[in-house]
C-alpha positions in Angstrom: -11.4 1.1 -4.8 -8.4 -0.3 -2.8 -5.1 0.1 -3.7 -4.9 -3.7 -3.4 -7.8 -4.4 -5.4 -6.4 -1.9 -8.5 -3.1 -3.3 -8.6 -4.4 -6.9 -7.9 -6.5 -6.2 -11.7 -3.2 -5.5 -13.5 -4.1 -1.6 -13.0 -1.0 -0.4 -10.9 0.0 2.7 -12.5 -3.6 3.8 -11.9 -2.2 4.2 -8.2 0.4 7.0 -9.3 0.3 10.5 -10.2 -0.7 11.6 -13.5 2.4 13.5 -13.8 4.6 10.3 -13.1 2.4 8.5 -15.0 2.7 10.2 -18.1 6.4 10.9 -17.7 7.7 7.3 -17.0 7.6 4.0 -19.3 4.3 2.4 -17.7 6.1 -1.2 -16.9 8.6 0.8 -14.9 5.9 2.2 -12.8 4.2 -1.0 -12.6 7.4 -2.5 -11.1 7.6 0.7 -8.4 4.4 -0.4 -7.3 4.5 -3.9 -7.0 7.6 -3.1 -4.9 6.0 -1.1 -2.5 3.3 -3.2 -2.6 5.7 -5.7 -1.3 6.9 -3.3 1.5 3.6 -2.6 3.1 2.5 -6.1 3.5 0.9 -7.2 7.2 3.5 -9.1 8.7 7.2 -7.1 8.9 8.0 -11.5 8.4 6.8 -10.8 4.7 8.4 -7.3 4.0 12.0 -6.9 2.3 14.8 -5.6 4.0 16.6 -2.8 2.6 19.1 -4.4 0.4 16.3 -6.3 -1.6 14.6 -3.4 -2.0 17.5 -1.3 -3.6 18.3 -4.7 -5.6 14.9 -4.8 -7.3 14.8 -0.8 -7.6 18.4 -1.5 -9.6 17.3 -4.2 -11.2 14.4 -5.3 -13.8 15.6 -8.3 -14.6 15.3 -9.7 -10.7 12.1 -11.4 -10.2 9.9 -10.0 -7.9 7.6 -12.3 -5.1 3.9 -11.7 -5.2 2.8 -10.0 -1.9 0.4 -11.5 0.6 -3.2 -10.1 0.3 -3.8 -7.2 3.2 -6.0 -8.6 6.1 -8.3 -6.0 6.2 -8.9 -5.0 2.2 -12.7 -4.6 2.4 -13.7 -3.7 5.2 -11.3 -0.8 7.0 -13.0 2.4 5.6 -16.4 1.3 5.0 -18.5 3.0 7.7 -18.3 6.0 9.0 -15.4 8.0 10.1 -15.4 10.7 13.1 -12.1 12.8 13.6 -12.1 14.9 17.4 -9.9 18.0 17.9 -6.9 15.8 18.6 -7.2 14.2 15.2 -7.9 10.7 16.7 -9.9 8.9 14.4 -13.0 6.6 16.2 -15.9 4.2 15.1 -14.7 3.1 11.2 -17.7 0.5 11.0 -17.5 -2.3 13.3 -13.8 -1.2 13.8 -12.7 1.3 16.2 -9.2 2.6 15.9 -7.7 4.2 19.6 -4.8 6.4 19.6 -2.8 6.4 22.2 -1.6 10.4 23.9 0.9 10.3 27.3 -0.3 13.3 29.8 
């Protein structure tokens, strides 16, 4: 399941180690998530600078935005997956993925 999908169902600490997990107050984890959530959205346009970030991590009593559903949350790693020697990935379903390597 994605990591969008899990947090999406009120799930988020599912996402974390069981060691963190066990060892933090579960709403605080909750919050960690949602804020990186935040900070891996699509469009750099949607992402928090810096300062926000630190403000919300300081903070529990700032509210925080609702990030934008990912573009591609179904359908990235659905087919197969082929690795060569130089670790470039190629043919993920319908998608294929280049990597660029100067000479």
């Amino acid at each position: 399941m994605q990591a969008w999908q899990i947090w999406k169902e009120g799930k988020a600490v599912e996402l974390v180690d069981s060691l963190i997990r066990n060892s933090s107050p579960s709403d605080e984890v909750s919050r960690y998530v949602h804020i990186a959530m935040l900070c891996v959205q699509d469009s750099a346009v949607y992402r928090p600078v810096m300062s926000q970030v630190v403000l919300w991590l300081e903070s529990d009593s700032v509210a925080l935005p609702i990030p934008k559903e990912p573009t591609l949350t179904h359908s990235l790693f659905k087919g197969s997956v082929e690795i060569d020697s130089r670790n470039e990935v190629h043919d993920v379903g319908s998608l294929t993925i280049s990597t660029m390597v100067p000479r």
